[in-house]
N, C-alpha and C positions, 0 to 999 in steps of 0.2 A: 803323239807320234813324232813331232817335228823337234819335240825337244829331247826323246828319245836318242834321234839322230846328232842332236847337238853335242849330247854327251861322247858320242861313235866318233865327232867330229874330232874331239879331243884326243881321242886313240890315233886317228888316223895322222893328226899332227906326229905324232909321236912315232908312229909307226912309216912316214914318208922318210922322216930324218932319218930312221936306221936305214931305209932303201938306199936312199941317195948314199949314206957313208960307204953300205956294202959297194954299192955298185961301183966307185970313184975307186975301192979299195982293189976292184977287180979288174978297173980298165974298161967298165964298160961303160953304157948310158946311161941316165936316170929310167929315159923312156924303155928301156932292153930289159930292165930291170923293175919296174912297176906295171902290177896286174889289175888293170882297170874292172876285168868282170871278180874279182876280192875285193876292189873295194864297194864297189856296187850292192854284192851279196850282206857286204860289211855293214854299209845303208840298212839295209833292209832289216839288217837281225838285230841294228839301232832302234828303228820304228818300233817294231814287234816288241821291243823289251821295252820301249816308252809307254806305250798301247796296254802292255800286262798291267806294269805300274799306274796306269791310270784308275783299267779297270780295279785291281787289286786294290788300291789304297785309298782313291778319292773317287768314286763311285758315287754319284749323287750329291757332290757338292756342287755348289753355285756358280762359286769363283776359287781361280785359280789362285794362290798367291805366290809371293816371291820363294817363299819356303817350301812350296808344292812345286813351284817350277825347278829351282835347284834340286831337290827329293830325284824330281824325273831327267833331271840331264844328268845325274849322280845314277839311277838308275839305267840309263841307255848307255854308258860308261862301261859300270860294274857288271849290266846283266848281260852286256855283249861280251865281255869276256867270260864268261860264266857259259854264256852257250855255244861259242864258237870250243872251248875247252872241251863241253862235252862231246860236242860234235868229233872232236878231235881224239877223245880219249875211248869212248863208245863206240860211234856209228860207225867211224871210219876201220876201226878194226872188226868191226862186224860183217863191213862189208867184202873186206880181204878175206876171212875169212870161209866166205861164203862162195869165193872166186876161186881156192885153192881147193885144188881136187882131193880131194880122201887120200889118206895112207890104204885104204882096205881097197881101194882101185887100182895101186901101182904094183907092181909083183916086186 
């Protein structure tokens, strides 16, 4: 889980520095400008894709090694953007969709 997060950790490095540049570009704050409950959620979907990879991969090994732990912070990396994408390409228009009233309701 924690190395999950490690790898999210690495996004989020990445992902502060575009904040910060947006926000300097726009005259505001850093802080007016970064959503702490995003990156929170961000944690979380780090874990979860650490957590898959554990289960998924090394399942009833002993010991962890240097090459299992880089695997899982390479996986809390690539699979948080893998599911925040889906989230974003799927759910979120599902949900819109679902929110938008019928053509066959409006005269």
């Amino acid at each position: 889980m924690f190395l999950g997060m490690t790898g999210q950790m690495i996004r989020v490095i990445i992902g502060v520095k575009k904040v910060q540049e947006k926000a300097v570009s726009e005259g505001r704050e850093f802080k007016e400008a970064f959503d702490m409950k995003r990156l929170v959620i961000s944690m979380l979907i780090g874990a979860t894709a650490g957590v898959l990879g554990i289960v998924s991969l090394y399942w009833g090994e002993q010991e962890i090694t240097k090459e299992m732990a880089l695997g899982l912070i390479a996986i809390g990396y690539s699979g948080t953007d893998f599911i925040e994408g889906l989230f974003r390409t799927k759910i979120q228009p599902m949900r819109k969709e679902k929110s938008t009233p019928s053509s066959t309701l409006q005269s």
